[in-house]
C-alpha positions as CSV (number, residue, x, y, z in Angstrom):
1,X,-8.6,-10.9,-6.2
2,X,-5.6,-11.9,-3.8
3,X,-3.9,-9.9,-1.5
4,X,-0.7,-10.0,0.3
5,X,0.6,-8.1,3.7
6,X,3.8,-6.7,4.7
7,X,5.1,-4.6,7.9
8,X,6.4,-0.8,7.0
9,X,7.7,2.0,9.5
10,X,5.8,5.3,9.6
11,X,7.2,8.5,9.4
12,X,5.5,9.0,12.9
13,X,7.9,6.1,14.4
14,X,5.0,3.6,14.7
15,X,4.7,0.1,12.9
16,X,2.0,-0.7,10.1
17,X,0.8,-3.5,8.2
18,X,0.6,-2.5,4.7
19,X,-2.4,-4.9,2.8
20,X,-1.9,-5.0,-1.1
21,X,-4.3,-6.1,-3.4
22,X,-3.9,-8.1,-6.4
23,X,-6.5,-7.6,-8.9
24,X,-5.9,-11.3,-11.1
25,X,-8.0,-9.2,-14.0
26,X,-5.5,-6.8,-14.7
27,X,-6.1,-2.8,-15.8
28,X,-6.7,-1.6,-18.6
29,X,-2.9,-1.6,-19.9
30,X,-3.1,-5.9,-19.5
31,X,-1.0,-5.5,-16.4
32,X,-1.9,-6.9,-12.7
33,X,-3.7,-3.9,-10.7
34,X,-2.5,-3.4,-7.3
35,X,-3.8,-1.4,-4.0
36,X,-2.4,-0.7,-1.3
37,X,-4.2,0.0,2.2
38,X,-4.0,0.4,5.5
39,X,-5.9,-2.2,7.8
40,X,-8.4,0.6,8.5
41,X,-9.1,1.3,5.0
42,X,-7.0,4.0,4.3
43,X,-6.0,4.2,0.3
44,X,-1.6,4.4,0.2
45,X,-0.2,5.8,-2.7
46,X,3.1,3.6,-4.1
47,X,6.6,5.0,-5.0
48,X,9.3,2.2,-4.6
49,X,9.6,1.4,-1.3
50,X,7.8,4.1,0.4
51,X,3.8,4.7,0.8
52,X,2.0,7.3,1.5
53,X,-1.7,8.4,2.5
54,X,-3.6,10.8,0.1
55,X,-2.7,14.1,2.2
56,X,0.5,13.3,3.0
57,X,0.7,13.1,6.7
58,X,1.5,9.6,6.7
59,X,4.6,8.3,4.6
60,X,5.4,4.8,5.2
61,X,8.7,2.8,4.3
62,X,8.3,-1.0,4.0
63,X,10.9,-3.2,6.4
């Protein structure tokens, strides 16, 4: 597993690193799985450029 990290812009007007996780073994389709978190462990949910938490409160747009 690798991961990479990139800076994104909350909806709230602060600055966040986004971590995203490479799992080398891929999913069950063959693909590459990837995650996405916060630093603090909080799971982000991926459509194009934006991220989001699991409620919603947080939507995140990479820089």
């Amino acid at each position: 597993m690798s991961f990479r990290q990139f800076p994104a812009t909350g909806n709230d007007g602060n600055s966040y690193i986004i971590l995203e996780f490479h799992d080398e073994q891929g999913g069950p389709d063959g693909k590459p799985a990837l995650r996405y978190e916060l630093s603090d462990g909080q799971r982000l949910v991926r459509k194009d450029n934006r991220f989001a938490v699991a409620d919603g409160t947080l939507v995140l747009t990479a820089d």
